[in-house]
C-alpha positions as CSV (number, residue, x, y, z in Angstrom):
1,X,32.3,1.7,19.2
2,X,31.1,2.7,22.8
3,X,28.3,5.5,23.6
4,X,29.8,9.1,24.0
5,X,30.5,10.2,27.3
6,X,31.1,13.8,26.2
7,X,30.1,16.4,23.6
8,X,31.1,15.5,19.8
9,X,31.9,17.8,17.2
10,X,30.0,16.6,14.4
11,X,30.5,17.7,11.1
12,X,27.3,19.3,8.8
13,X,26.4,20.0,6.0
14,X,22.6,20.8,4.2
15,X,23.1,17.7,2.0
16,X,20.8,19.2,-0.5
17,X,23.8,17.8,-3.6
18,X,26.1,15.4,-3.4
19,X,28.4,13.3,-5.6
20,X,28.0,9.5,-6.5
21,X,30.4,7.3,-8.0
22,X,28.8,6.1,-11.5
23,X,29.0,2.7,-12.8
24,X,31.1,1.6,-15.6
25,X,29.3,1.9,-19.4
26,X,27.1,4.2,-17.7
27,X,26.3,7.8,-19.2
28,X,23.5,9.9,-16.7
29,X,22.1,12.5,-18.3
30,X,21.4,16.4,-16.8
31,X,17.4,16.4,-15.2
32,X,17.3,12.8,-15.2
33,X,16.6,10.5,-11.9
34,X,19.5,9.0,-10.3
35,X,19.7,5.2,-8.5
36,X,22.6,3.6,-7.3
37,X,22.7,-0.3,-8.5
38,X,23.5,-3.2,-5.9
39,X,27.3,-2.1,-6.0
40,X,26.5,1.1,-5.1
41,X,27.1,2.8,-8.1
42,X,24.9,5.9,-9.9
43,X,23.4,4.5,-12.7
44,X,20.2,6.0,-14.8
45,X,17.0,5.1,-12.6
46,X,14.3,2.3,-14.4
47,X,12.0,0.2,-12.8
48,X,14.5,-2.2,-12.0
49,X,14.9,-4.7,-8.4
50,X,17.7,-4.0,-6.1
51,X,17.8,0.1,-7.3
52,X,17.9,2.4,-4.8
53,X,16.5,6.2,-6.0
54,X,19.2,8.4,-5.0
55,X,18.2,12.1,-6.6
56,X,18.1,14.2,-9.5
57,X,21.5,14.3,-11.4
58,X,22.7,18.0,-11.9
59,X,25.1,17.5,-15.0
60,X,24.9,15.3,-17.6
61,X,28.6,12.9,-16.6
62,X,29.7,10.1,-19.9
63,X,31.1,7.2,-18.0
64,X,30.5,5.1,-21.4
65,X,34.0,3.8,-21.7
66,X,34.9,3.8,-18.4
67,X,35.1,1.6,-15.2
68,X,32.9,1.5,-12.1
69,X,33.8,4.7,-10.3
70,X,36.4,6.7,-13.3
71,X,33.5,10.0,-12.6
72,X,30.8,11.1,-10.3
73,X,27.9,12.5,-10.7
74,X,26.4,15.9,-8.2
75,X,22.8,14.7,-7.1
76,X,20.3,17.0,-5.9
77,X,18.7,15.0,-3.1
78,X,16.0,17.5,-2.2
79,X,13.1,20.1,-4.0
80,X,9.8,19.7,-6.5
81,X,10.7,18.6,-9.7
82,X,8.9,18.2,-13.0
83,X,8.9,14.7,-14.8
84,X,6.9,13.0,-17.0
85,X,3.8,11.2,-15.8
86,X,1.0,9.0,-17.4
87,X,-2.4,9.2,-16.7
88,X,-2.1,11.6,-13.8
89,X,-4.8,13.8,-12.4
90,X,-5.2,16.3,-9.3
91,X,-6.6,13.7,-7.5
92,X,-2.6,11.9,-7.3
93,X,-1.5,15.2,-5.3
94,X,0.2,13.6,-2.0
95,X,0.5,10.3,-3.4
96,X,3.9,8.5,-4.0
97,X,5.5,8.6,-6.8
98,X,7.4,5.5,-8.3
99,X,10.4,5.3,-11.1
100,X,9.0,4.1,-14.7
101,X,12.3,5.3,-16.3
102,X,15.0,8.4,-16.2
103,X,12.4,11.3,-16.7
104,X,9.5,9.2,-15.9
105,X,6.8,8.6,-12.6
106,X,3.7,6.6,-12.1
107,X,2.3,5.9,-9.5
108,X,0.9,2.1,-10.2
109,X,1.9,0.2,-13.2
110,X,5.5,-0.7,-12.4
111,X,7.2,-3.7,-10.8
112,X,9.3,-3.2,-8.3
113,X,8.2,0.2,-6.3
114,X,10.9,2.3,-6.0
115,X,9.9,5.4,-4.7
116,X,11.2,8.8,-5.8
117,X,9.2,11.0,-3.7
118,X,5.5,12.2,-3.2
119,X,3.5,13.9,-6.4
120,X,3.1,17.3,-5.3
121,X,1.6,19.2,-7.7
122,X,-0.2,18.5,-10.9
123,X,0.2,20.0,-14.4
124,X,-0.7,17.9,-16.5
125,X,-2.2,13.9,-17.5
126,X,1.3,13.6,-18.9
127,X,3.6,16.0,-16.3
128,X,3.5,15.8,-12.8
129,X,5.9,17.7,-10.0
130,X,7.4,15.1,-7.4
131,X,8.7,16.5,-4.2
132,X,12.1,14.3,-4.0
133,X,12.4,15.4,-0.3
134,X,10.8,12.8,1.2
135,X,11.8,9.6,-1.3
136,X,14.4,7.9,1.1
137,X,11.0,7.7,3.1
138,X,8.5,6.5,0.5
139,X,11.1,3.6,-0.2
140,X,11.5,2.7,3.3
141,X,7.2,2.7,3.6
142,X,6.7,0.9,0.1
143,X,10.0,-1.5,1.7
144,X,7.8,-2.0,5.1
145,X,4.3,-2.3,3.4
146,X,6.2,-5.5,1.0
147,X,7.3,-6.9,4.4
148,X,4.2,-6.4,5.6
149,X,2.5,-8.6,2.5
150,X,5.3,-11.1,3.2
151,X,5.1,-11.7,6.8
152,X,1.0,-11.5,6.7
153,X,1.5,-14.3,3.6
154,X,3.6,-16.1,6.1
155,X,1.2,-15.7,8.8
156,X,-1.6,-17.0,6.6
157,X,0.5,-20.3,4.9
158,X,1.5,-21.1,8.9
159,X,-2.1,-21.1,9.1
160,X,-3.1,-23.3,7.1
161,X,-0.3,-26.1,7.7
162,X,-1.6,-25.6,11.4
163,X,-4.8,-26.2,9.9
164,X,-4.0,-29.2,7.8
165,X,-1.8,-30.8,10.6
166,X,-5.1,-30.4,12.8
167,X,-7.0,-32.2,9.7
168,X,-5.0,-35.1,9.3
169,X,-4.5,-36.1,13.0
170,X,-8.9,-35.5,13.1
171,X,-8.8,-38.3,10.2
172,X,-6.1,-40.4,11.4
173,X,-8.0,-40.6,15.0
174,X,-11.4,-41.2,13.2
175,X,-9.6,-43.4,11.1
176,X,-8.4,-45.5,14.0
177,X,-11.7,-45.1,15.8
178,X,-13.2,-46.9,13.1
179,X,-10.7,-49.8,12.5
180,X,-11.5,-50.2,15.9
181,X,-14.8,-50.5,15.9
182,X,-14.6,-53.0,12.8
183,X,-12.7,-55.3,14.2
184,X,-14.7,-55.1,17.6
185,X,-17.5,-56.1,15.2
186,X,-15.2,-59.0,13.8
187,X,-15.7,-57.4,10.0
188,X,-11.8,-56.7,10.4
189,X,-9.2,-59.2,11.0
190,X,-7.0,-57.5,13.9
C-alpha cells in the first residue's frame, strides 16, 4: 500500500457493539465478559494465556453443537459495568481490573493479566463497576510492563555472563601468572 496523496472517505461508525464469531462447543452467556481465543474466536473469558478481553456479550448465543464460526455474538466494547469482585475496597477505584472468570474481576491473584478495564466505582468487597472503555489499553500496559520484566531480566542475566566472563579471564590470567612464577622458582617443571 502507498501513503494517500488525496482525501479518503473512510467509513465510521461509534463501535460501541459489535459481532464476534464464537468458537465451536462454545455457549457465551448474556452480562458475561467476552475474549477471543488464539484463533480469534469469542469464547467465555477466564484467566487463561493467549485470551484477548474483547467486551461484554449482549445476548446469551449456544454455539454448543456447533463449529468455529456457525453464530456470533454482539459485544458491547464500551461503558461501567458491574461484576463480581473479591476483596475489593474504595481504595481499588482507578486501578485495573483483570479477568478471574465470565462475571468475575480481581485485581491481583490471577495468572496471566488480562485486563478488562479500569475499576471505577466501588459497591461492594464482593461487586465492583469496571469501566470496559479503556481495556484494549490496560492490556497493551499490563503487555508492555511483562516486556518490560522480560527485557530488564535479560538486561540483568547479560550482566552477569558479562560478569562471569570478566571472572574467569581475572582467574585464568592469575592462574597463568602463577604457573609462571612457579616454574621461574623451578617448583614447576615447564
Amino acid at each position: 500500500m502507498t501513503a494517500l496523496t488525496k482525501d479518503r472517505k473512510t467509513e465510521y461508525r461509534e463501535g460501541v457493539e459489535l459481532e464476534h464469531k464464537v468458537a465451536a462447543s462454545t455457549k457465551i452467556y448474556a452480562g458475561s465478559l467476552v475474549a477471543l481465543n488464539e484463533s480469534g474466536y469469542a469464547v467465555p473469558a477466564a484467566d487463561t494465556a493467549s485470551l484477548r478481553f474483547v467486551g461484554v456479550a449482549r445476548e446469551q448465543v449456544d454455539n454448543s453443537l456447533g463449529t468455529n464460526g456457525d453464530k456470533s455474538v454482539a459485544v458491547r466494547k464500551t461503558g461501567l459495568h458491574r461484576f463480581a469482585a473479591s476483596g475489593m475496597a474504595i481504595t481499588d477505584i482507578g486501578k485495573p481490573a483483570f479477568i478471574f472468570d465470565d462475571q468475575t474481576v480481581a485485581k491481583s491473584g490471577v495468572t496471566n493479566w488480562i485486563a478488562c478495564g479500569t475499576i471505577a466505582e466501588f459497591i461492594s468487597a464482593g461487586e465492583v463497576g469496571v469501566n470496559i472503555s479503556g481495556a484494549a489499553a490496560a492490556q497493551s500496559d499490563a503487555d508492555c510492563a511483562t516486556a518490560d520484566a522480560a527485557t530488564q531480566t535479560a538486561s540483568y542475566v547479560q550482566a552477569d555472563v558479562q560478569s562471569i566472563a570478566t571472572l574467569a579471564n581475572a582467574l585464568k590470567t592469575d592462574h597463568n601468572d602463577l604457573l609462571a612464577k612457579l616454574r621461574a622458582a623451578r617448583i614447576l617443571a615447564g
